[in-house]
C-alpha positions in Angstrom: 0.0 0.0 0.0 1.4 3.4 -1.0 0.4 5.4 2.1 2.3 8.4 0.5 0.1 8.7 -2.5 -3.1 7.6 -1.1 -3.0 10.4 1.5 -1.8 12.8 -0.5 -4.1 11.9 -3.4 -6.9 12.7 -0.9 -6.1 15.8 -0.3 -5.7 16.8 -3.7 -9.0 15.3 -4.9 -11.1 17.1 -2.1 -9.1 20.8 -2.6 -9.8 20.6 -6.0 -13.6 19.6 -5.7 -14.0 21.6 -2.9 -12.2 25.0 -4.0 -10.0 24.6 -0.7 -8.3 27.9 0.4 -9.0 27.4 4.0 -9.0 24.2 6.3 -8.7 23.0 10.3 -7.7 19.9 10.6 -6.5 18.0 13.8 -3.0 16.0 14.3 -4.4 12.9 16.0 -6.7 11.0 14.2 -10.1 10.6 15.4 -11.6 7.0 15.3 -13.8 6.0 12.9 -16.8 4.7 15.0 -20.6 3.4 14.3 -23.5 5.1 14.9 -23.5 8.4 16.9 -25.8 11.4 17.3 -28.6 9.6 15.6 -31.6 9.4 16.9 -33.9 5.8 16.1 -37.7 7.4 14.2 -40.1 3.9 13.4 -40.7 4.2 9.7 -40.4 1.8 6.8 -38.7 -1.7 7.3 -35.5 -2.4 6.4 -33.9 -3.8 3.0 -34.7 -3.0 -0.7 -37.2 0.1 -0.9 -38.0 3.0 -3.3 -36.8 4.9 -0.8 -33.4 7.0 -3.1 -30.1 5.7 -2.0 -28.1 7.3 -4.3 -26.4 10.9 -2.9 -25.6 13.8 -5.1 -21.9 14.8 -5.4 -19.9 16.2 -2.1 -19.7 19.5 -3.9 -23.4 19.7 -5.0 -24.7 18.8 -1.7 -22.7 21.8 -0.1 -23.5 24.1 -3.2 -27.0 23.8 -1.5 -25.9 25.0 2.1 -25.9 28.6 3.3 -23.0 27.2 5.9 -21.1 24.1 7.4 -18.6 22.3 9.2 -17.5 19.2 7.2 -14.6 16.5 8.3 -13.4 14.3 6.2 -11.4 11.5 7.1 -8.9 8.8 5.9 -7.2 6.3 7.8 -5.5 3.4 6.5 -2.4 1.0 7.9 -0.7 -1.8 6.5 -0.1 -4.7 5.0 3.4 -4.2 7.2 3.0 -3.9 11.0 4.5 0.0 10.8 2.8 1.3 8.0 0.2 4.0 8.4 -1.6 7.1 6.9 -4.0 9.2 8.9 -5.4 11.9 6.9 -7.7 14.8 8.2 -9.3 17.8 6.8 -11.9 20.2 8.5 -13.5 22.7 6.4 -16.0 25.4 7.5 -18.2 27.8 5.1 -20.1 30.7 5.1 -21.9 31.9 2.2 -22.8 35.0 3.9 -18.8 36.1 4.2 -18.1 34.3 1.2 -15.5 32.5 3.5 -13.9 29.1 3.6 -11.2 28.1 5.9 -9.6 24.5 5.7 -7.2 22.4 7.8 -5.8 19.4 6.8 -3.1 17.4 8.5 -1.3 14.0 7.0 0.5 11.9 9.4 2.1 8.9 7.2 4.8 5.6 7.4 5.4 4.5 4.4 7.0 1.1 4.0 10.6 1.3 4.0 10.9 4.5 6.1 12.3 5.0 9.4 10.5 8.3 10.5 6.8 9.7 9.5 5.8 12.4 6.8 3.5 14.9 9.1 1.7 17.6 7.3 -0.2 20.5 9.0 -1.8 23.4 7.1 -4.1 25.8 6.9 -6.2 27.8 4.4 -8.5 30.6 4.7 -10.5 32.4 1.5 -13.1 35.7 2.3 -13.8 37.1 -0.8 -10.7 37.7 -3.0 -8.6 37.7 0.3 -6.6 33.9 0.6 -4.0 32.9 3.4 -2.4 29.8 3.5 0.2 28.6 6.3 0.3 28.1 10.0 1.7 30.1 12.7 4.6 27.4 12.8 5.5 28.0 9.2 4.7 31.5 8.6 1.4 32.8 6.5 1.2 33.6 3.2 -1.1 36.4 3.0 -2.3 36.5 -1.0 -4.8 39.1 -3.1 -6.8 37.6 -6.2 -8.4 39.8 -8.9 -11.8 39.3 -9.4 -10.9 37.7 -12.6 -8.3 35.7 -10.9 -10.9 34.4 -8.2 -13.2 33.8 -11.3 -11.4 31.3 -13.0 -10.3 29.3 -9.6 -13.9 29.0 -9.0 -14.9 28.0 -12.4 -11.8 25.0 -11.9 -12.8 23.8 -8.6 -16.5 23.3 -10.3 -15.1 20.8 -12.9 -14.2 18.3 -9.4 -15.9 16.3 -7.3 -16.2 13.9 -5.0 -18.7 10.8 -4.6 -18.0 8.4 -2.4 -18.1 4.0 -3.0 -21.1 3.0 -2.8 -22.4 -0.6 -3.3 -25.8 -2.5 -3.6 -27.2 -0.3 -0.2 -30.3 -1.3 2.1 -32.5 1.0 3.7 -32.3 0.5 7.3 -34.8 3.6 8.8 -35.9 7.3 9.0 -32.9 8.7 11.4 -32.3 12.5 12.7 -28.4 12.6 12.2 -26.2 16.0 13.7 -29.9 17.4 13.6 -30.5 16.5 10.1 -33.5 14.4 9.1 -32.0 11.6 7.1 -32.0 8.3 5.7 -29.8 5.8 6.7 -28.6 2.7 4.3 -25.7 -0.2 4.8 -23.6 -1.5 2.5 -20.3 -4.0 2.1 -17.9 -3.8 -0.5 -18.5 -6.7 -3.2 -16.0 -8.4 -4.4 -13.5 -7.4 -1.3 -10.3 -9.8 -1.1 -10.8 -11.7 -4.2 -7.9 -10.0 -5.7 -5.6 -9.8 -3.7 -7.0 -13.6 -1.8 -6.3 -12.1 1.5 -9.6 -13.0 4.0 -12.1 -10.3 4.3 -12.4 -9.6 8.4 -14.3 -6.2 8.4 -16.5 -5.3 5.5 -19.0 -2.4 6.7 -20.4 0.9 5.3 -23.2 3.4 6.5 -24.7 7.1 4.9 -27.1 8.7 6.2 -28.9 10.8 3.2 -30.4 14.0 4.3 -34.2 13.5 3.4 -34.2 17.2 1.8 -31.4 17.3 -0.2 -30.3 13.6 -0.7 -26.6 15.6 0.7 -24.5 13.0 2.6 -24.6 13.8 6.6 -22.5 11.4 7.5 -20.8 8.0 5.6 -18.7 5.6 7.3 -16.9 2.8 5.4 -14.1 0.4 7.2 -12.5 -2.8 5.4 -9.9 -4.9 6.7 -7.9 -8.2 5.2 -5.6 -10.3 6.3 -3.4 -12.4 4.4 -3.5 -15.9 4.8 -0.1 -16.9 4.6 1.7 -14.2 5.9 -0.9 -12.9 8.3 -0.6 -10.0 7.0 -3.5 -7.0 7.9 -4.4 -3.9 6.1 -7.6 -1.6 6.9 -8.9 1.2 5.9 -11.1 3.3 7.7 -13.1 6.2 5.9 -15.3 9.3 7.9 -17.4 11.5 6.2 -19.6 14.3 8.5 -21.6 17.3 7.7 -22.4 19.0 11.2 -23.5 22.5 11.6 -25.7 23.1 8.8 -26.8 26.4 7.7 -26.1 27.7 11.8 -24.0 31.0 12.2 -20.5 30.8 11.6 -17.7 33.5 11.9 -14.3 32.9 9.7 -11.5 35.6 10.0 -7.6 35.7 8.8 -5.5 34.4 11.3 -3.5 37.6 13.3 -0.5 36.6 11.3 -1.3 37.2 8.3 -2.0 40.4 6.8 -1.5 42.3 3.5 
């Protein structure tokens, strides 16, 4: 597993959807867990419904928010017993300000390499206004022209993000980080027959926001082991919208100025 590239492929492929100039991301890693903040509603019964499974894009589903908090995160380790990737990135919005700020950290061992790769940025956008830096490693304080700010908007359009998604059931009628929401399973399909390796954690949930059919939340986590070698390698995957359309404030950092 190339945790160099996978990381920093993820990071790529979300800035470039997502029109990143800001982001808050945290070192350590926060576990991937199950179900939280959901609250149980009776409805429909489980399995195949007519109920839609399918999402709309990452970037559509925000396009459609006045403001958010969204986390996005990727952790993966293995097939050897040191390698790791933990990748994180926090991004807030406010239409209102036209403001985005972003922080992403990458914290990798890639097979082969003695001492980890740690990455920890951050990015802020109001109006034609960008920063990018950390008090660490000084800010970068940069003005766009409105034609400049044009055509990096018009770019960031042409990405975007949807997440796997395979063969899902309906499971119920949910409120999820106060959204009202469907929530569906899924497992991977053909998981471990390439590589042979025994499939010993095969489990994804979304949660589908009712008005909107935005993702609130999707969780996905895989894990093989090879036979032979025992070899394991797991990837976990958190996707979470919380604090839709509620007031948010996003300023420069004091550091950087024009």
């Amino acid at each position: 597993m190339n945790t160099r590239r996978a990381a920093l492929s993820l990071v790529l492929a979300i800035c470039l959807s997502l029109a990143c100039s800001s982001i808050t991301i945290v070192t350590e890693s926060t576990p991937v867990t199950s179900v939280t903040d959901s609250t149980q509603i009776p409805s429909l019964p489980t399995g195949p419904t007519s109920i839609p499974s399918d999402p709309v894009s990452i970037r559509k589903g925000l396009a459609s928010l006045n403001s958010y908090s969204l986390v996005i995160e990727s952790n993966s380790s293995g097939p050897s017993q040191t390698e790791y990737s933990h990748t994180r990135i926090e991004i807030q919005k406010s239409k209102d300000q036209d403001a985005t700020s972003t922080h992403y950290v990458v914290d990798q061992l890639s097979a082969g390499e003695s001492e980890p790769t740690t990455t920890d940025s951050y990015a802020y956008s109001i109006g034609n206004a960008q920063c990018d830096g950390s008090d660490a490693d000084e800010w970068t304080y940069t003005p766009l022209t409105p034609q400049q700010k044009e055509m990096q908007d018009l770019f960031s359009e042409m990405m975007d993000i949807l997440p796997l998604i395979d063969n899902p059931t309906y499971v119920g009628s949910e409120t999820m980080n106060g959204i009202m929401a469907n929530h569906f399973t899924f497992q991977v399909s053909g998981l471990g027959l390439q590589s042979s390796a025994e499939v010993t954690a095969n489990q994804g949930d979304y949660w589908l926001a009712q008005d909107g059919q935005y993702i609130v939340k999707y969780i996905l986590v895989t894990e093989t082991v090879d036979t032979t070698s025992q070899a394991k390698a797991r990837m976990e995957v958190l996707i979470e919208l919380t604090g839709v359309n509620q007031p948010v404030t996003i300023a420069l950092p004091v550091g950087c100025a024009p």
